[in-house]
C-alpha positions, 0 to 999 in steps of 0.5 A, spaced: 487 488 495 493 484 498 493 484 506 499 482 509 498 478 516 504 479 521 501 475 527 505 469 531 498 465 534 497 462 527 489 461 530 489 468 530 492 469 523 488 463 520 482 466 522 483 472 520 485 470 513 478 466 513 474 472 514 478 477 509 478 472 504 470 471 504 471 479 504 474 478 498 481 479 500 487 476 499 491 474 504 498 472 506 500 470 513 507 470 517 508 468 523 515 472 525 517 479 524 524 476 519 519 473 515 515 478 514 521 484 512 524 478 508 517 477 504 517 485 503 524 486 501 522 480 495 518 485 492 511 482 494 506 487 493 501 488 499 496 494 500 495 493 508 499 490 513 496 487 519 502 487 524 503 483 532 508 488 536 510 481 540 513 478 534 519 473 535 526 474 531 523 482 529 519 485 533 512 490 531 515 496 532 522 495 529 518 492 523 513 499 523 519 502 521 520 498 515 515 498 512 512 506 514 517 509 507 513 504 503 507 508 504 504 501 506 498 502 510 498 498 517 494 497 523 497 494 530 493 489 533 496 486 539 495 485 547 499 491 549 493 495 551 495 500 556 494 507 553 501 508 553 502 502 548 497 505 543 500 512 544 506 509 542 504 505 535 501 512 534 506 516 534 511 511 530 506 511 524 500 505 526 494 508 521 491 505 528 491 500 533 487 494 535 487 490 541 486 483 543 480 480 543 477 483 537 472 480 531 474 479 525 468 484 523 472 490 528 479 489 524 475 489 517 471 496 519 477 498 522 481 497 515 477 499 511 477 506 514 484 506 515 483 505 506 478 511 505 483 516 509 488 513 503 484 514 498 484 506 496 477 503 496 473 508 493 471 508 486 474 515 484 481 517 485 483 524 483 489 528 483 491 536 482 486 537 476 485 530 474 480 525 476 480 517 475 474 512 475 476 506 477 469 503 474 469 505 467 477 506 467 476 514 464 481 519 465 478 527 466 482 532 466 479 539 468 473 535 465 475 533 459 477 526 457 484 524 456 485 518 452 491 512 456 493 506 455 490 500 459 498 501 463 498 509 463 492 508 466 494 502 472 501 506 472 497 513 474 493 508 479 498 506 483 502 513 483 496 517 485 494 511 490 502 512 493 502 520 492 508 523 495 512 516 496 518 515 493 516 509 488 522 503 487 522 502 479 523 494 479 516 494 485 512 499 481 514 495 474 511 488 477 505 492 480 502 495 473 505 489 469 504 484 472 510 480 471 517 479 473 522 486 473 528 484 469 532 490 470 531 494 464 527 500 465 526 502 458 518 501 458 517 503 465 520 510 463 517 511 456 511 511 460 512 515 465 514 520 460 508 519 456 503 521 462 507 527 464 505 529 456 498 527 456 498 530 462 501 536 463 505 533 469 511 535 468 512 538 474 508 533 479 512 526 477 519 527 479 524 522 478 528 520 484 535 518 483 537 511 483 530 510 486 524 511 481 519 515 481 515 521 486 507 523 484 509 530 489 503 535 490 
């Protein structure tokens, strides 16, 4: 799990990465809100956002707005604590909101809340008439087990875990192989198509034009 840590007080930020890394985290810091939009933009693949609102350069707010239609999950973290400042990140699309001081140990329950509610830390993912097992890496359709692929399966992962986002190709691409994207979308589509045949989802992964893919359900 990649966490992205947006907080100009490098104390906070470094302690925070010492706590989420011994929780087995991976972690990245940056101190400014430029930084942290460059960082995304650059394809970087994170699954949580810990985001300051008083960032120099590009505020926590503006940045929320960034970084909402990647279907990344974000948690504030920020002095602001009058209810109208909570009130305010709530309603821009904060999956929550925490003020300081905290513990590391709030952050870290607060996050891993925030992760149920997306469907990403347990060890079952499931979709229309689908069930994945993330352990044994099994795929079951209406109880009957379909054979994938070690990439059919971390592509359907990445689409149910992200379902309803339009999914960028080149991002999609270096989630699931791991590697640079180099522009031909010759092995990603191929793929694709294959899922939606073994599938039978023809009709829940839609092609986004000049974007991608959508999981839609």
């Amino acid at each position: 799990m990649n966490v992205l840590i947006v907080e100009d007080d490098e104390a906070i930020a470094g302690l925070l990465y010492a706590d989420l890394s011994d929780e087995g985290y991976r972690c990245t810091c940056v101190y400014n809100g430029r930084e942290a939009a460059d960082l995304l933009e650059k394809c970087m693949d994170f699954d949580f956002v810990l985001l300051d609102i008083m960032l120099p350069e590009v505020n926590g707010y503006e940045l929320l707005e960034y970084i909402k239609p990647m279907g990344i999950p974000v948690i504030f973290l920020t002095a602001k604590g009058a209810v109208r400042d909570r009130i305010q990140g709530l309603k821009m699309g904060a999956d929550d909101y925490i003020v300081k001081p905290f513990s590391s140990g709030e952050v870290i329950a607060r996050m891993e809340a925030v992760l149920r509610r997306y469907g990403k830390n347990g060890k079952e993912l499931s979709f229309a008439n689908v069930t994945l097992d993330l352990e044994s890496r099994r795929v079951c359709r209406g109880g009957v087990e379909i054979e994938l692929t070690v990439k059919e399966f971390d592509l359907l992962t990445e689409l149910i875990r992200n379902k309803n986002v339009a999914q960028y190709r080149d991002r999609l691409y270096e989630k699931v192989w791991n590697e640079p994207f180099m522009g031909d979308t010759r092995t990603l589509d191929t793929h694709i198509q294959r899922l939606r045949k073994k599938l039978g989802w023809e009709d829940y992964i839609k092609t986004v034009f000049r974007i991608g893919y959508r999981l839609e359900g």
